[in-house]
C-alpha positions as CSV (number, residue, x, y, z in Angstrom):
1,X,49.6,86.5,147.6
2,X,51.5,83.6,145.8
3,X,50.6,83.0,142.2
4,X,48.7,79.1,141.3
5,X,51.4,76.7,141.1
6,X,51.5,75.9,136.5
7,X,49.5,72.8,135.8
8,X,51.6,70.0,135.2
9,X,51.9,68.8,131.5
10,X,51.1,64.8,131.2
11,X,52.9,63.0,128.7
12,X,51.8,59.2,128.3
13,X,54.8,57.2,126.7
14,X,53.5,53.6,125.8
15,X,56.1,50.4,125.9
16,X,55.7,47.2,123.9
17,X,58.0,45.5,126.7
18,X,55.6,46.7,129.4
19,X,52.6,44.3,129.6
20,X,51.0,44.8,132.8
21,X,52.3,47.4,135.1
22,X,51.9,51.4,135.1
23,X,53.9,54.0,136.1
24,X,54.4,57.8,136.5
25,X,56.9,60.2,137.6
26,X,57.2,63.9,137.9
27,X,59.5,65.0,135.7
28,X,60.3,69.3,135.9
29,X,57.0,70.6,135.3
30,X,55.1,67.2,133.4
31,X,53.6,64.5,134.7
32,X,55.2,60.7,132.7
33,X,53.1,58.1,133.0
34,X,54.2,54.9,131.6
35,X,51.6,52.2,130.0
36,X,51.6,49.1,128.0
37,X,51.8,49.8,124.4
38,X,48.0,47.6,123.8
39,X,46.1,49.7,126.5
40,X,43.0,51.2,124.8
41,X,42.6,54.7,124.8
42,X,39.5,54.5,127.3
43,X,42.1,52.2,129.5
44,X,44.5,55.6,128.9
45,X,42.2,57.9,130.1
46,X,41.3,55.4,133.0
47,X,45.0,54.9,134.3
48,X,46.4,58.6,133.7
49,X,43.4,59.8,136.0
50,X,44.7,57.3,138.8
51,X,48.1,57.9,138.3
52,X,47.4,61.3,138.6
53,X,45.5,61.2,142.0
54,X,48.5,58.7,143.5
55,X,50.7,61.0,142.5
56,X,49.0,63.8,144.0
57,X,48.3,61.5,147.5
58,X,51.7,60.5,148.2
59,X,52.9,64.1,147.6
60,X,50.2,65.5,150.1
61,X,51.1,62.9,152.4
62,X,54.1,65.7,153.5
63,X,52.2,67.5,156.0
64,X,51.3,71.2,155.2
65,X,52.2,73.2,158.2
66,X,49.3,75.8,159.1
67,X,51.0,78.8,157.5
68,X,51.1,76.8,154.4
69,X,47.4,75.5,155.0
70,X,46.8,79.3,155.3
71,X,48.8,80.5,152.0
72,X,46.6,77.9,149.9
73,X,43.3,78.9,151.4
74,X,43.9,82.6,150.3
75,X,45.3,81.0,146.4
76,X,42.1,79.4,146.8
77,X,39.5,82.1,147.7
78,X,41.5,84.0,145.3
79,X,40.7,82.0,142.4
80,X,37.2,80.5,143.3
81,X,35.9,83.6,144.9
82,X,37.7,86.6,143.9
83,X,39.8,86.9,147.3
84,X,36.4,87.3,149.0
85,X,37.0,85.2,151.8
86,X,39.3,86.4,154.1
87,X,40.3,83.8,157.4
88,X,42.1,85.3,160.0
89,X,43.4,81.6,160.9
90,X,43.9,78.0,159.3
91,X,45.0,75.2,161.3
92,X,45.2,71.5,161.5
93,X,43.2,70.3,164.5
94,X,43.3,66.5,166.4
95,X,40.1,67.1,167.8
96,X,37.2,66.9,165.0
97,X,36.6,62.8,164.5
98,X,33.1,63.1,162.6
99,X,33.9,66.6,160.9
100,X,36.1,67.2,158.0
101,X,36.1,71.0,158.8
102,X,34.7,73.5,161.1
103,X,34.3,77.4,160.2
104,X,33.4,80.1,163.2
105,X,32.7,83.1,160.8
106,X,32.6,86.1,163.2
107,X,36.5,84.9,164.5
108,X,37.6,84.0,160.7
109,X,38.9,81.0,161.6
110,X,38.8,78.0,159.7
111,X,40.0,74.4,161.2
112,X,41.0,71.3,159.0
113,X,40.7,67.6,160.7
114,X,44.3,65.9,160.7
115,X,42.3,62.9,159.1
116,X,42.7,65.1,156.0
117,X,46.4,64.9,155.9
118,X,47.7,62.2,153.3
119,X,44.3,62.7,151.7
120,X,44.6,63.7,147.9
121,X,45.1,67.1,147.5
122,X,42.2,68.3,145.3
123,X,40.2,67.0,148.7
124,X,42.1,69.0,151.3
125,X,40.8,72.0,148.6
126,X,37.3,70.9,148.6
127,X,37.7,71.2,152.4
128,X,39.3,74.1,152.2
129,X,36.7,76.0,149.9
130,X,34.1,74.3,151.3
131,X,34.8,76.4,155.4
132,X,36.2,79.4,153.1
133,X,32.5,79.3,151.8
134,X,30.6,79.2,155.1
135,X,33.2,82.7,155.3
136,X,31.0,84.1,152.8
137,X,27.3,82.3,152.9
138,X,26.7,81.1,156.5
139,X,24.5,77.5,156.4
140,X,24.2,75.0,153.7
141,X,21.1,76.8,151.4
142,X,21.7,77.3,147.8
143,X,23.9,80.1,147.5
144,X,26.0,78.3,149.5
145,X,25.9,75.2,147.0
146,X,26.1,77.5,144.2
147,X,29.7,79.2,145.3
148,X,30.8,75.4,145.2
149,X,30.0,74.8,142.0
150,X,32.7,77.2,140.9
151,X,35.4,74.1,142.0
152,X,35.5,71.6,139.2
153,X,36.3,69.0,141.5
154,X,33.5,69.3,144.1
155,X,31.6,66.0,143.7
156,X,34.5,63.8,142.8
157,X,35.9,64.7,146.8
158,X,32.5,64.7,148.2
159,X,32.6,61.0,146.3
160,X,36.2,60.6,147.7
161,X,35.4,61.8,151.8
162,X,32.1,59.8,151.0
163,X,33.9,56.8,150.5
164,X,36.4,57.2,153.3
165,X,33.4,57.1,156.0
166,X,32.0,54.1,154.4
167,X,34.9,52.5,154.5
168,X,35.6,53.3,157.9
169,X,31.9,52.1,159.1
170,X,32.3,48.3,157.6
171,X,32.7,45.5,160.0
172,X,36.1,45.1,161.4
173,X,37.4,41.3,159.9
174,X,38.8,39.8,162.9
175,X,43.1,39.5,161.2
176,X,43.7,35.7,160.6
177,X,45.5,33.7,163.3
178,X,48.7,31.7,162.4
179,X,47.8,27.8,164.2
């Protein structure tokens, strides 16, 4: 079992010739994100969060194949759940359009909607967890609930997945035609 990657360091360098835009980079192992010199620290906070989750999308966005889909499901269960959960399979599927994930207990396997790829990656996770889970506590009942609450970024994807099927329902805006 592979060892949790380090968590990144994230150093905020402010510029007095920067007046508008912001920036980040990895660098090694920290995270440089680049701000205007007059940005309050609330506007800080604000930015380096984003930064931080752009980084993380664009950086997902390479396509885990499924053995790598499977390694990071058994880091996960590992750290959330003491290596409880145990799939016998993870795989990306093309064939789940109204699921994010699907979990068939008694075969171990656990399948991940391609919708998720390019997602950020503390979402694929939640996903991830969230069928490693069903492994454990079959249903949606409490205990279910309450082996979530061990991911400190549960409700910020259910927000994020929340907001991606919104989006997707709103009216289609005919595109503008050139006359």
């Amino acid at each position: 079992m592979s060892a949790d990657p380090p968590q990144r360091a994230v150093e905020v360098r402010r510029s007095a010739r920067r007046r508008r835009t912001v920036s980040a980079y990895r660098e090694g192992d920290r995270t440089v994100v680049l701000i205007p010199a007059r940005m309050s620290e609330a506007e800080e906070k604000r930015w380096v969060g984003v930064m931080l989750d752009k980084l993380a999308a664009q950086e997902s966005k390479r396509t885990l194949g499924d053995a790598e889909l499977t390694e990071r499901a058994e880091r996960l269960s590992e750290q959330y759940f003491d290596g409880r959960a145990r799939p016998r399979s993870v795989r990306w599927v093309t064939n789940q359009n109204t699921r994010w994930g699907s979990c068939t207990p008694a075969e171990g396997s656990i399948r991940l909607s391609h919708r998720l790829q390019g997602m950020p990656e503390y979402v694929v996770d939640y996903v991830l967890l969230h069928e490693l889970a069903h492994l454990l506590v079959p249903g949606h009942g409490p205990r279910f609930w309450e082996l979530l609450e061990a991911y400190p970024r549960t409700e910020r994807a259910r927000g994020y997945l929340e907001g991606v099927v919104a989006a997707e329902r709103l009216p289609k805006v005919p595109a503008a035609r050139e006359e």
